[in-house]
C-alpha positions in Angstrom: 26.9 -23.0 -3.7 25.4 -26.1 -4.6 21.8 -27.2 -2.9 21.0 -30.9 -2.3 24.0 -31.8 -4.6 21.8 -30.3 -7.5 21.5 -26.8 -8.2 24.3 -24.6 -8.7 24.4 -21.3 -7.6 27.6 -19.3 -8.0 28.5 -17.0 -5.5 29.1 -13.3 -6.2 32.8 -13.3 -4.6 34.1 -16.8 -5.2 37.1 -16.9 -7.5 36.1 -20.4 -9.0 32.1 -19.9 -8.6 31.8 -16.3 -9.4 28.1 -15.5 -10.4 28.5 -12.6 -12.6 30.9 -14.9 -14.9 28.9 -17.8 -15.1 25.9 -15.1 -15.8 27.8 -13.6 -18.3 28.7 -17.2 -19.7 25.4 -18.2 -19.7 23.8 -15.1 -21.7 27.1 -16.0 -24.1 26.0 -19.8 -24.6 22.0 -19.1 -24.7 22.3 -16.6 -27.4 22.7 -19.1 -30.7 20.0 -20.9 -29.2 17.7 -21.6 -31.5 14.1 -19.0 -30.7 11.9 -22.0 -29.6 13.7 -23.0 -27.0 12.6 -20.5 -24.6 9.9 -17.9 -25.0 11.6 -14.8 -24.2 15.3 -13.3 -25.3 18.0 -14.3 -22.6 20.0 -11.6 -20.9 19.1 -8.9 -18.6 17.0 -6.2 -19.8 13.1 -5.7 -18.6 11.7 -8.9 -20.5 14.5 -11.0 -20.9 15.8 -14.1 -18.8 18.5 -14.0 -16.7 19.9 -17.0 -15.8 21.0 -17.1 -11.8 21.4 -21.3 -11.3 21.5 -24.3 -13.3 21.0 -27.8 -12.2 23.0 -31.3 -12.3 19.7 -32.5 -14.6 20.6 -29.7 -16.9 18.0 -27.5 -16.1 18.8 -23.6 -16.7 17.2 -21.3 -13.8 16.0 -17.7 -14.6 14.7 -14.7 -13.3 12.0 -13.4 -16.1 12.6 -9.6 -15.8 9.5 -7.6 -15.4 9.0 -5.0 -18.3 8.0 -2.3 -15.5 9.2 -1.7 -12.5 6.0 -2.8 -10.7 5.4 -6.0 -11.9 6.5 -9.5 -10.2 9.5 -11.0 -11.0 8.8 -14.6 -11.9 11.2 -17.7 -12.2 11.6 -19.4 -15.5 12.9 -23.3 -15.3 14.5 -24.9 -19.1 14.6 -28.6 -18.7 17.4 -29.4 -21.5 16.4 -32.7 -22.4 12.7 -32.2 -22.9 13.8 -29.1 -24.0 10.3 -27.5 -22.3 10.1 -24.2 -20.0 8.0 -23.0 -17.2 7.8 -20.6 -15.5 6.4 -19.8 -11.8 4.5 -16.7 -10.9 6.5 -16.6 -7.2 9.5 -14.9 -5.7 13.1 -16.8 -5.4 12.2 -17.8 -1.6 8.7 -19.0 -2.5 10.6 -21.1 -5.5 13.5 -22.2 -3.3 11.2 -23.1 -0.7 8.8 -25.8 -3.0 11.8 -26.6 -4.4 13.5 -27.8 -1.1 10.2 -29.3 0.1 9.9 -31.6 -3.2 7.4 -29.7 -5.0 7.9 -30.3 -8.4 9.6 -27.0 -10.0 10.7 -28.1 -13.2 14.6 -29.5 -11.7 14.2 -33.1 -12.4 16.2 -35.3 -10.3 14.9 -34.6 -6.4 16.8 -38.0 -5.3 20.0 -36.2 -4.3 18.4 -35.6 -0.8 16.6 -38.1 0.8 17.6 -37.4 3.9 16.6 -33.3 3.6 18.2 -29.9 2.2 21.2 -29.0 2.8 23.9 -27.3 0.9 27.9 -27.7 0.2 29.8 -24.5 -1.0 31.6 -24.8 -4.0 35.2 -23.0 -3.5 
């Protein structure tokens, strides 16, 4: 699925867009990245990243996973080109939801829907 011609989520049953590949993929490509590029190990064990969306600006989305089981999960933004990350102490919905209202959350390029959300499925 891809939200305001932006960010791409796969979705779990699509053939073209299947979100455990591009998971998979995505733990592949991050891990010869070099340690300062983001703060934690990617993959998905308790304290890693997992990386659920990326974005047209080449952001990578993640899900920080709690160490224990009764902490929050939070979601971790890496803008590629700055090559910064930053994470937000919220649940997907409340990050989707700033996110879709133009709060700045680290995915650069908000111009792709100036006219409001909205999404287009990708296969």
């Amino acid at each position: 699925m891809l939200i305001n011609n932006q960010v791409d989520i796969g979705h779990p049953a699509a053939a073209l867009g299947n979100l455990g590949r591009t998971i998979r993929r995505t733990i592949e490509a991050w891990s010869g990245a070099p340690e300062d590029e983001v703060p934690y190990p990617v993959g998905s064990a308790p304290g890693e990243l997992l990386p659920w969306g990326g974005a047209s600006s080449g952001e990578t989305i993640f899900f920080h996973v709690p160490e224990e089981g009764n902490q929050q999960w939070v979601i971790g933004v890496h803008e590629h080109d700055e090559g910064t990350y930053r994470e937000y102490a919220m649940t997907f919905n409340e990050w989707m939801l700033s996110y879709l209202r133009g709060q700045d959350m680290t995915v650069c390029s908000r111009n792709f829907a100036t006219q409001g959300p909205f999404f287009t499925p990708t296969s």
